[in-house]
N, C-alpha and C positions, 0 to 999 in steps of 0.2 A: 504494500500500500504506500501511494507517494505520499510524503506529510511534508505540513506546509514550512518548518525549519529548512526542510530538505532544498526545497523548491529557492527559498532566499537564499542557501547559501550556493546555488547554482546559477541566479541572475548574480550575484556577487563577483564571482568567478568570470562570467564570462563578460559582466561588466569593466574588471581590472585586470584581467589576462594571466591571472595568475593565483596558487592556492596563500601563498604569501601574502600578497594585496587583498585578497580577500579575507585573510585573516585579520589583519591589520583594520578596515574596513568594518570589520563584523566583531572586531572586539574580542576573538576567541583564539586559539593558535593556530598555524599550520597543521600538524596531526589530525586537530580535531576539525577543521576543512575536508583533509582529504577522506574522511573516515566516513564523513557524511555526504560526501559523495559517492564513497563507496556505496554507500547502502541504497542512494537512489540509484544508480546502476543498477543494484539488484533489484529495486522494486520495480523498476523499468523496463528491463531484461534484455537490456542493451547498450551499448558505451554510447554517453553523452558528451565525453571531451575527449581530446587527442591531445598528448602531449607535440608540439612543433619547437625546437631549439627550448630556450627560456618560456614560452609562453605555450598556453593552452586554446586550444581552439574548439568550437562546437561542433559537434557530427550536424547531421542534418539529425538525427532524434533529438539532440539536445536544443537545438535550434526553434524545433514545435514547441519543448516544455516550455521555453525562455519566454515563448509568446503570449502561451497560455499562464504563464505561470503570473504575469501581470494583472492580470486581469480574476487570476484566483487570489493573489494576495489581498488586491483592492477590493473585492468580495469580500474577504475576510476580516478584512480591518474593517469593514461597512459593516462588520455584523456585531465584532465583537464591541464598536462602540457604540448600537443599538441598544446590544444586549447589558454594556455596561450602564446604560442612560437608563434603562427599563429598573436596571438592580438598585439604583441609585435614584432611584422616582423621578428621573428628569422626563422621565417617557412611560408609557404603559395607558394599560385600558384596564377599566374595574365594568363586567355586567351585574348588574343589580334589579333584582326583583325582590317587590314588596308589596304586602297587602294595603289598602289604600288609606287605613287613619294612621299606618307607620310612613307611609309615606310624607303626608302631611304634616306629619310630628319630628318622628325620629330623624328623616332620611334629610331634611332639607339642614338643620344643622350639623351632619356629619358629611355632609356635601359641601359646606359651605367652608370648613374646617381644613379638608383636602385641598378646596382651589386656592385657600389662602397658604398654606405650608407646602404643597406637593403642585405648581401650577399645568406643569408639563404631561399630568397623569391625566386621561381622558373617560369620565365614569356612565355609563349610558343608565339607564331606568325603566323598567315595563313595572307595572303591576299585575297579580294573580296572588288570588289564595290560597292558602295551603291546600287539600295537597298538592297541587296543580305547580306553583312554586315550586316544592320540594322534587317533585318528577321532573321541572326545567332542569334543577341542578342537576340531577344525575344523569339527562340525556344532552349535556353538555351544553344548554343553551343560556343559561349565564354562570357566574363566579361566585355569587354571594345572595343568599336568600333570606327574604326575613321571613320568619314564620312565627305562629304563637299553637300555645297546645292547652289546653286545660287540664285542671289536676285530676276529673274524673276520666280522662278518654287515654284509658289501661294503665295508668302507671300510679294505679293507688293512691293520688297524690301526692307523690316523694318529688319533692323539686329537682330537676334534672334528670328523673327516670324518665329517659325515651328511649324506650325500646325499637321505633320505628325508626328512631334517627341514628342506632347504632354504629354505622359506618361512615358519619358524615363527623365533619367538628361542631361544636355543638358550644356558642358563646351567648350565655344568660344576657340578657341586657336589663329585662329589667321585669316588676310584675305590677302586671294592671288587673284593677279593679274593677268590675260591671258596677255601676252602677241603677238605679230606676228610673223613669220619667213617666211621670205624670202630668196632664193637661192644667195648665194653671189653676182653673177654675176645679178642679176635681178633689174631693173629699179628704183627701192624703197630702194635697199640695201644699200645706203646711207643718208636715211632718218633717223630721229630721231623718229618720229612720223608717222603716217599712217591713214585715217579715212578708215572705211569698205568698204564703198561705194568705194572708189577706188581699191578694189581687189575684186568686182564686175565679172572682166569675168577674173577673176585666175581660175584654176582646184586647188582645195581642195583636202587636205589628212585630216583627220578626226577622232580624236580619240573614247574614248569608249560610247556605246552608248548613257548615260545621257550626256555626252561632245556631243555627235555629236547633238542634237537634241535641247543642248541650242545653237549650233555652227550657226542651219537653224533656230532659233526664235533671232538670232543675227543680223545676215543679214538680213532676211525678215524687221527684223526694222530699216534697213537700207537701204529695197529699192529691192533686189534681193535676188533671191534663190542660194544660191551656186552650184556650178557641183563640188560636189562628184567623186571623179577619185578611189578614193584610201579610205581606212578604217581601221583604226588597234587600237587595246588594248595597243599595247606596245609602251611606248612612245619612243625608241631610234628609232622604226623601222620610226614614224612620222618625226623625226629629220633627217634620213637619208634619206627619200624619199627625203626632202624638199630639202637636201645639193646635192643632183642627180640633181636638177630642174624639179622635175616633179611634184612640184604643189605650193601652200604656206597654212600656218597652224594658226591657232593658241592653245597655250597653255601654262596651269597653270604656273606661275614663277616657283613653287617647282620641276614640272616636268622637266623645263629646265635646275633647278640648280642639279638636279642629274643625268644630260646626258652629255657626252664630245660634244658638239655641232659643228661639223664640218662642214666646206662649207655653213652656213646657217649665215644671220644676223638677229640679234633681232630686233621687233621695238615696240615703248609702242605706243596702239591701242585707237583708239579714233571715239565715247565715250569708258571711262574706260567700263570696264566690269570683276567685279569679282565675288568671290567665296568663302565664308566662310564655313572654315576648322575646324571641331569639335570634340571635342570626347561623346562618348555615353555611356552611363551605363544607368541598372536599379535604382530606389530607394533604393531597399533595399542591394543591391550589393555595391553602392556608401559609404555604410557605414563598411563595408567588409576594413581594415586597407589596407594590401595591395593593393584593388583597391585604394583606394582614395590616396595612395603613390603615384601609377603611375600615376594619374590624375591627383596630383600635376605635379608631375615630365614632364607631357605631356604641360604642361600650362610652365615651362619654358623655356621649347624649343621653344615651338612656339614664347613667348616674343624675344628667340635669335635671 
């Protein structure tokens, strides 16, 4: 195999006519000139120089390398100080997918954190929700996922048991809260507190469908099946039903802190019931500089 040492100390040589000058030239001895031409000889499988009096000349094989080898160095040095910009965050690409109240929340100042410290790194953005996200990451189509899981959905509880996410890295950011919403004018809208069981025979609006379906293993453990009126993805559209009165909700704190919340009052829901908010990568991605920038940079947001 020709390696690229080989290749410069062969333009060297046939640049200065000589293993001397070339050494001289390349900062290393004679010996170790000729030694490393030797081996491109062998990997070539053919003599690339001829000695002539004092000086060396190029066969016509060595003459191709010389050509080519120009143009493989200048390759090479183009790569390796990509590769060094990329290591060094003067350069690189972060993909990111997020569910859309991390978006709103978490994503804009750990974006905002990257273009001021790292300018040269280039971050792109889709949204999707778990598990739809989590499947992007593993069929290659972005770097970094955010996702959230609930303590009931199989992991007993135990914060950081994910069993689903075993193979992936797996960085806490932070744990959010559902809270209630009721229509301002509504019986409870003065409450501070709320247990479920008392919003028992509400009509429900209901967000997306991992939300909706820890919404009915919420209340069933509290006794009743909700009546579903209403269903949506977007959370302003939930917020606005609620502030109509045509039903009561609950949802994520982040979700509320990025909605103008009108006509609706909050209440903190009892028992608690949350939701730890995460980010995902691969193993071998996690060590990718730029990702693990923004993974920091995701982990102080969340602390905010």
């Amino acid at each position: 195999m020709i390696e690229a040492r080989h290749l410069r100390v062969l333009r060297a040589v046939a640049g200065t006519g000589s293993f001397s000058a070339a050494a001289r030239e390349l900062g290393c001895t004679q010996p170790a000139v000729s030694q490393q031409m030797k081996a491109l000889e062998q990997s070539a499988g053919t003599p690339l120089l001829i000695r002539t009096g004092r000086e060396m000349r190029l066969t016509q094989a060595g003459e191709a390398l010389v050509r080519h080898a120009a143009s493989i160095l200048a390759g090479l040095t183009a790569a390796e100080e990509e590769v060094a910009a990329i290591a060094g965050l003067r350069a690189g690409r972060v993909r990111l997918v997020s569910f859309p109240s991390g978006s709103s929340t978490l994503v804009p100042t750990a974006l905002a954190a990257m273009r001021a410290e790292h300018p040269g790194t280039r971050i792109s953005l889709v949204e999707a929700e778990p598990p739809r996200s989590v499947e992007m990451l593993r069929e290659g189509d972005c770097d970094l996922a955010l996702a959230f899981r609930y303590g009931g959905d199989g992991s007993g509880g135990a914060p950081g048991a994910f069993a689903e996410w075993e193979d992936l890295v797996v960085r806490p950011l932070l744990t959010d809260r559902l809270v209630g919403l009721v229509p301002e004018g509504h019986r409870l809208a003065g409450a501070e507190r709320v247990g479920m069981a008392e919003l028992a025979d509400e009509p429900w609006i209901a967000g997306c469908p991992r939300c909706r379906r820890h919404l009915v293993e919420v209340c069933e453990g509290a006794g009743f099946t909700p009546r579903i009126d209403f269903a949506t993805d977007d959370y302003p559209a939930v917020v606005g039903l609620v502030g109509a009165g045509l039903g009561v909700a609950v949802l994520p704190e982040l979700a509320v802190e990025s909605v103008r919340a009108k006509g609706v009052s909050t209440l903190i829901v009892e028992p608690a019931v949350e939701r730890e908010v995460v980010a995902l990568t691969l193993p071998d991605l996690a060590r990718v500089p730029a990702v693990a920038a923004t993974l920091a940079q995701l982990e102080r947001a969340g602390t905010r």
